[in-house]
N, C-alpha and C positions, 0 to 999 in steps of 0.2 A: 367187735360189737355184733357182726352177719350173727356170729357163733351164739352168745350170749342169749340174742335176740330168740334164735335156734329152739337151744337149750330151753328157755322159760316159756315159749309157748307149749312145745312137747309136753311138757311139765304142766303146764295150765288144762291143756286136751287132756291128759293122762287123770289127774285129779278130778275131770269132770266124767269122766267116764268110770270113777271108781266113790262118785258120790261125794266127795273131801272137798267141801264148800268153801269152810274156810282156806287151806291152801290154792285153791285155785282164784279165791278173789286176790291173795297174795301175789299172784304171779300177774295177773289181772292192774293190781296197782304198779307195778313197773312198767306194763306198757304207757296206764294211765301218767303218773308221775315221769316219767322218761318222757312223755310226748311223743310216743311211738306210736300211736295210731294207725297210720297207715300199715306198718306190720301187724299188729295187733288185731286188725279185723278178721283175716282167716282163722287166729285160732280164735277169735271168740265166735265165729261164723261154726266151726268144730264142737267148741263148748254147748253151743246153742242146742245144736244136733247131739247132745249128748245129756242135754236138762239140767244144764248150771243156769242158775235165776238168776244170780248176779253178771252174768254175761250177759244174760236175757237184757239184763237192764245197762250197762254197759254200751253194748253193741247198738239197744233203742236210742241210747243218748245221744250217738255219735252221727245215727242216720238221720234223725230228727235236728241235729245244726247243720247236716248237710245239707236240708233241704227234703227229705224222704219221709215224710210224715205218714204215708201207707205203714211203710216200712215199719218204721217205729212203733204204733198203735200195734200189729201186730203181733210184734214183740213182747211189747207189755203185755198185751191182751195175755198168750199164751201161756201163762206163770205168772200174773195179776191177782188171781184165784190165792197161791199160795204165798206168794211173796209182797212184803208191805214193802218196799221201794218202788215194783215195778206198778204197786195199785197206786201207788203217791203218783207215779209219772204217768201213766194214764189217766189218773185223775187231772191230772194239769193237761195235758195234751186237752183231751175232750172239753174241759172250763175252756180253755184258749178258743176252741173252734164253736164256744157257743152250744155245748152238748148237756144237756139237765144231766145224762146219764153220770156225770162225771161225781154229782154228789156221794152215788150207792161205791165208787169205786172208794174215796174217800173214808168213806162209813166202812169198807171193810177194811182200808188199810189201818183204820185206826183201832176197830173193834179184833180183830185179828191178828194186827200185827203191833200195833201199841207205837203207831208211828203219829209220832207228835206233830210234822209238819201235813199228814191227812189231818188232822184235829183240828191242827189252826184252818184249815182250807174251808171244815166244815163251820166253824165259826165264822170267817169270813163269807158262809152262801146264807147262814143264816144273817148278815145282818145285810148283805146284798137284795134281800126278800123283801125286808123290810121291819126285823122281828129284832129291834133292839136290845129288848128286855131280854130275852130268851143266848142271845150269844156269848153275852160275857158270862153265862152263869153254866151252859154247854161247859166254856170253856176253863173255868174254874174248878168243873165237878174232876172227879178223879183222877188229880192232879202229885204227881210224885214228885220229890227231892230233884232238883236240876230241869224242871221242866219252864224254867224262868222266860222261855221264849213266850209262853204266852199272854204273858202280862203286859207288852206291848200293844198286843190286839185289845186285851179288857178293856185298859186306860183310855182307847180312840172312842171304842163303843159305848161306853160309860158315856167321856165328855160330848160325846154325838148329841144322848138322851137327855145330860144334865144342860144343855145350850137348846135343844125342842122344848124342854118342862116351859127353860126362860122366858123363849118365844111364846106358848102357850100361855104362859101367868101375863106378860106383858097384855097379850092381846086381850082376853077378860079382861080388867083393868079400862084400856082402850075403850072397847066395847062399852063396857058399865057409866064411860063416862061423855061417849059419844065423840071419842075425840080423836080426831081424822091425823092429825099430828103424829101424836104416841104409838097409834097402829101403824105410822109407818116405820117407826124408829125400833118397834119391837121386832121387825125384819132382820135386823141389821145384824145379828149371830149369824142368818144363814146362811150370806155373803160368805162367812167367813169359811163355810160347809160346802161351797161349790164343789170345791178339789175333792170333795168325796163321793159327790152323787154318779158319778162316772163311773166308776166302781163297784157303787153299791145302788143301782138304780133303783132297790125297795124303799129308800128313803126320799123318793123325789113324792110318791104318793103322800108322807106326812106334808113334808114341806109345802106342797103344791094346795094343803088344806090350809094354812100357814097365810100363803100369800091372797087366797080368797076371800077368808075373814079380812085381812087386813085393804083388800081393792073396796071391800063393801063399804070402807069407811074414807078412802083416801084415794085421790087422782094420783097423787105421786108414787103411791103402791103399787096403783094399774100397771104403773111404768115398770119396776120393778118386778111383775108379776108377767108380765109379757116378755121380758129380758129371759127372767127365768123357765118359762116355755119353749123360747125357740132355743136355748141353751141344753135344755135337758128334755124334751119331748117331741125334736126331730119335726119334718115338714109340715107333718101332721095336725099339729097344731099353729101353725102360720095363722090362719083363719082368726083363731080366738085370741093371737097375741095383738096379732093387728086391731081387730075391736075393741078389747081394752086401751089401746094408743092413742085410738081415734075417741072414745070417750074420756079420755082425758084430757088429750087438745080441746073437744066442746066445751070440756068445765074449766076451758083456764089454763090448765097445767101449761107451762110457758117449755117445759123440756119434752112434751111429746111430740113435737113437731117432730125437733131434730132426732128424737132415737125411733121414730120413723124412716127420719133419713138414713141414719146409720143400717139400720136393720134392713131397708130395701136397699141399701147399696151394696149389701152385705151379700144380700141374695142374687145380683147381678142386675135389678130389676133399675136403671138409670134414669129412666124418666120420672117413676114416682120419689126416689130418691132425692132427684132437684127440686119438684114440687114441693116437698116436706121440706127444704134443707131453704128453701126460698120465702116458706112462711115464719120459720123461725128466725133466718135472715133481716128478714125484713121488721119482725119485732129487736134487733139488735144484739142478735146469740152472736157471740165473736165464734166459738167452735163450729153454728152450722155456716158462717160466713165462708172462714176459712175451708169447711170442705167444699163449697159451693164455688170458691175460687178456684181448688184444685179440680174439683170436677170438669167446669169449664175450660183450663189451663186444657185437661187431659183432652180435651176434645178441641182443641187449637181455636176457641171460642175466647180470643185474648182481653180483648177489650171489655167483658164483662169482667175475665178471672182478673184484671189491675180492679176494676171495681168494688170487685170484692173482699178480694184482698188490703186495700185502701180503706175500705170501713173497719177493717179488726184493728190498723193502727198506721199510719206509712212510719212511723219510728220503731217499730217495733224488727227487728234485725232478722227475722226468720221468713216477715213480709218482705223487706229490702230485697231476701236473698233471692224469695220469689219473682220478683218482679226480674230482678235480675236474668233469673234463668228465662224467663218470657220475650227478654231482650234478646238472651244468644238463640234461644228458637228463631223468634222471628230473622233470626241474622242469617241463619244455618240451611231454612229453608224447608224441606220437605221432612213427614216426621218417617223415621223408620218404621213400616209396615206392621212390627210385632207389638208396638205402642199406640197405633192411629185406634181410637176408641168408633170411630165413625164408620169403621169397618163392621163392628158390632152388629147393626141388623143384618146386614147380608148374609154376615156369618153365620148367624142363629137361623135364619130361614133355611141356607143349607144344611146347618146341621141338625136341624128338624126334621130336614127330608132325607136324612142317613148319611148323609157325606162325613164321615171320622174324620177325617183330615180338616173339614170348615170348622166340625165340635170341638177339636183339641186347640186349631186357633184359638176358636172363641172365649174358650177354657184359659187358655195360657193371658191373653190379654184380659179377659178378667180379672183374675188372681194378681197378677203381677201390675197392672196399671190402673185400674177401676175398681179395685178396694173389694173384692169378693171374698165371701170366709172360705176357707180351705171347706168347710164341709158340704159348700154350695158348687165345687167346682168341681167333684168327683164324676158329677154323672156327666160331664160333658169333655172329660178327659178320658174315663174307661174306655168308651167306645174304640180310641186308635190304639190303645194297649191292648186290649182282645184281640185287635187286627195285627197285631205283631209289631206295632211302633218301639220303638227301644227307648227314644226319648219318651213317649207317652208312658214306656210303664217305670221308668225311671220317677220323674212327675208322680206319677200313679200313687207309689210307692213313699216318694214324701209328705204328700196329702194323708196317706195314710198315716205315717208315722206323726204327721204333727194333732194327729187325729185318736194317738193312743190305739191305735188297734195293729200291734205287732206281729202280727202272723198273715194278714193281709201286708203289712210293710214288706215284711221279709220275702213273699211270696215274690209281689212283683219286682223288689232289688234282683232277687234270683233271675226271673224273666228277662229282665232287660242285660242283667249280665251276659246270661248265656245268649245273649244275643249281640253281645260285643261292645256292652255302653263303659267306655271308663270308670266314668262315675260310678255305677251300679258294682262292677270289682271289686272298687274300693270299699265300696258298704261292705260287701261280703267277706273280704279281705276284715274289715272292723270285726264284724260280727263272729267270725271263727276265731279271731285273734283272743278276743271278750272270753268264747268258753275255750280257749287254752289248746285250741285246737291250728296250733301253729305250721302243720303242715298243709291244711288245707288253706290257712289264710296266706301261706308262702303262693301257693298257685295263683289264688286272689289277683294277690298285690304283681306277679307277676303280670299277669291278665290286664292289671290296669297299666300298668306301666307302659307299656304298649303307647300309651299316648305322650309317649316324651316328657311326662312330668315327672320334676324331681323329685318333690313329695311322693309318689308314688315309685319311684324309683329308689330312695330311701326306704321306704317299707319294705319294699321286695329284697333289697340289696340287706337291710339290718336283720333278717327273716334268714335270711340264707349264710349271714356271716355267723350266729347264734347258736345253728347247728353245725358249724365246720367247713360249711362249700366256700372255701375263700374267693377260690378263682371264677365260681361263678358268680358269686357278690360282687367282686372288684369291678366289674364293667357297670352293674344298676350306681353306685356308692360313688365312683368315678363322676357320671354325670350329675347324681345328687352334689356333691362335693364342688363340683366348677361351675354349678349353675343355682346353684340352693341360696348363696349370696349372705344376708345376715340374719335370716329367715332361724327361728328355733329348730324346726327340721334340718335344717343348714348346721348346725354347731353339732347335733346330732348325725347328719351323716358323715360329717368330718370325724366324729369318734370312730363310726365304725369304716368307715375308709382308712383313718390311720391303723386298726387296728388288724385289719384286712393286709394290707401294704406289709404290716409287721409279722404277719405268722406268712405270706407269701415270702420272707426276705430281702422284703423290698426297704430295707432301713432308713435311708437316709430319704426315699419321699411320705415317709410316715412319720418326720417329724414337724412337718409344717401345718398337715391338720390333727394333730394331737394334741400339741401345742393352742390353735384354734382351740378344738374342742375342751382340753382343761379349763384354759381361762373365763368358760360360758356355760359348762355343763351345769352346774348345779343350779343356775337362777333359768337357762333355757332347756333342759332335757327333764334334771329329775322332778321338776316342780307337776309338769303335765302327767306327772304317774303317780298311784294313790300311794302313800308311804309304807298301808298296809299289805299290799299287792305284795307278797315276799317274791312270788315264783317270779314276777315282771322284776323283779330290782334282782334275783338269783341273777336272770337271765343276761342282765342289763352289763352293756360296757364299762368301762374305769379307765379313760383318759390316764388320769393320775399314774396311775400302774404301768399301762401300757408304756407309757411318753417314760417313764423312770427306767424300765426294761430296754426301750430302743437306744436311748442314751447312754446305757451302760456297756450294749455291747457295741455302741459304736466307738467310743473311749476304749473301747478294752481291746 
């Protein structure tokens, strides 16, 4: 294979140095398809220096999952000009980091190079702007035989505009007949449009026109219309969701109390949040009751939280279970430090006055015990991630990801990795695994393993049996295998333990987790893998096989 490997880079440099594009991407797809990667970089490192585009763009893919995103830009950048793959990957890099410039790369990959996935990209900035009408008809104009991918995109843009008309025709209607009802019920398509505005933030501005008509005529729209604010229009508008809440409470509305409460609990803010959750309360909301119970609960304030918990129902089995836990607290005694919420001012004063270390407290008990939104807790967890915290940018990095912004995820999983977080490994270890980049997520999973867990120890061990290192497998797959238990990773690393065991010639202890592994694989291993995935099922064990083979030549 050294030889092989040899041979087809020579070959790959050779070809790029004599201009023969297509044979060099030829040679180019056996390191790809092979998962030779880590061979594969010097000669695409040679190609590059020699002005193969599809190396260019190759070589950017590979540094850009590694985490090299200079790297990569540069890449594309330099043969972007003349080649529509590496304008498409540029173009996405620069959209990922938030770059306008990213649309003119698009625009030439498509107008120059006729590449279909710039096309759709440019459709999707057009209706990201806001210019509905204008994207399905971009993306319909000079359209060829097989170009069927983009009719996916029309059909969402289409039904975006024909569910806004709805909204609009309802609202007239509404309007014309003064009826505070109907304007709020004509809202109710755009609910169903949340999951889009995130994506395409040009349509928050229609929307946002949408829910003003509709506050002018209805308290319960105010409500709605403040939800959708702090949802889609960031801190910034805190100020103007909250006064719409508070004018709805004045007029009545019996649900602005509580989604005051919600919404300042949300934000960390606990005092205003029992205020509102108290008014509501006390007119007989079971929902602000109950969080008014657990809020109190979380602040060891017990004899209020039975109270209020008591008015949503004491028959009711979720109260029971509450009280219950109130019981073994008080039994138990002192509350663990990462939970006690009454820590909370001190914390916040230090961490106003710079202390990282008070901020990510404060962060962490927010989030996790005081009902804070992931989007509320970023600014008070960055600070000990910038300072080099591994758990902070571990943290960092899930906030991000539950936050839809992947390149800040990936950034700080990388961060915290290389600075030793198990967990963080393991992402990274996922994340190489995802683009097929199986040698680097072998080091990964290596890297995490490190912490004695089987689950990671299986990954590393099924990584390394995949490509041949039996014997360095045997030892990760070992542990996975006597301590994985009935766990699906467990039936799984018994596959590749027995399998392991069998190409070492270790026969007769590879058949007691083969045997394991046959009678579980297919409702515990292959169910967790997409059936489409061909290279993941190529690559994937066969208990069956194996256990048939050791049985045979031990009879024989």
């Amino acid at each position: 294979m050294t030889q092989d490997i040899q041979a087809r880079g020579e070959a790959l440099v050779a070809a790029a140095l004599a201009g023969d594009a297509k044979t060099a991407r030829r040679h180019t797809d056996f390191f790809v398809l092979g998962h030779h990667v880590d061979e594969g970089i010097p000669y695409w490192e040679r190609a590059v220096a020699a002005g193969d585009a599809f190396s260019h763009y190759t070589l950017a893919r590979y540094r850009k999952i590694r985490g090299d995103r200079p790297a990569a830009e540069a890449l594309y950048r330099a043969v972007a000009d003349r080649n529509a793959d590496c304008a498409y990957g540029l173009g996405v890099l620069l959209k990922e980091n938030g770059d306008p410039e990213a649309a003119e790369w698009f625009r030439r990959g498509w107008e120059q190079g006729r590449s279909l996935n710039c096309k759709i990209e440019l459709g999707k900035l057009l209706a990201a702007e806001g210019r509905l009408d204008e994207a399905p008809k971009f993306l319909m104009s000079d359209i060829d035989l097989g170009d069927i991918a983009v009719f996916r995109w029309v059909k969402l843009f289409e039904s975006i505009r024909e569910d806004f008309d709805r909204v609009a025709a309802d609202l007239d209607a509404a309007e014309a007949a003064a009826d505070g009802d109907a304007a709020a019920e004509a809202l109710r398509p755009l609910f169903d449009l949340e999951k889009h505005f995130r994506d395409y933030p040009g349509l928050t501005t229609e929307a946002a026109g949408y829910y003003r008509r509709a506050s002018a005529l209805s308290a319960s729209a105010r409500v709605d219309h403040a939800v959708f604010l702090t949802e889609t229009a960031g801190d910034a508008s805190w100020p103007e969701a909250r006064l719409l809440l508070v004018q709805a409470h004045e007029e009545g509305y019996e649900g602005a109390a509580y989604a005051l409460g919600v919404l300042h609990e949300q934000r960390g803010d606990l005092g205003d949040a029992e205020h509102w959750y108290a008014l509501a309360a006390a007119d007989g909301h079971p929902p602000a009751q109950w969080n008014l119970g657990l809020l109190c609960k979380r602040q060891r304030r017990f004899e209020e939280a039975e109270r209020w918990f008591r008015e949503v129902g004491e028959d009711d089995e979720d109260v029971v279970a509450q009280l219950d836990r109130i019981a073994a607290i008080r039994e138990g005694g002192t509350t663990a430090p990462g939970k006690d919420l009454r820590r909370l001012p001190g914390l916040r004063e230090r961490a106003e006055a710079g202390d990282v270390h008070a901020s990510y407290a404060y962060g962490k008990i927010l989030g996790d015990w005081a009902g804070a939104a992931d989007r509320h807790l970023v600014r008070w967890i960055e600070p000990a991630a910038l300072a080099g915290d591994p758990e902070a940018a571990y943290d960092l990095a899930e906030l991000y990801g539950s936050l839809r912004k992947p390149v800040l995820r990936d950034h700080w999983y990388w961060q915290a990795a290389e600075a030793g977080h198990h967990g963080a490994c393991n992402e990274m270890g996922w994340l190489s695994e995802y683009h097929k980049d199986y040698q680097e997520a072998e080091r990964w999973y290596v890297r995490a393993a490190d912490d004695g867990s089987p689950l990671n120890a299986m990954l590393a061990g099924r990584l390394k049996a995949q490509r041949g290192a039996y014997a360095e497998a045997e030892p990760f797959l070992r542990l996975a295998w006597e301590q994985g238990g009935d766990s699906s990773y467990g039936t799984e690393a018994a596959g590749y333990y027995g399998l392991v065991l069998h190409r070492l010639g270790r026969l007769a202890e590879a058949v007691e987790p083969l045997r394991t592994a046959a009678a579980r694989w297919d409702d515990d291993v292959r169910t967790r893998y997409s059936p489409d995935d061909f290279v993941v099922l190529a690559r994937m064990a066969d208990p069956d096989e194996e256990l048939a083979a050791v049985e045979a030549a031990l009879a024989g």
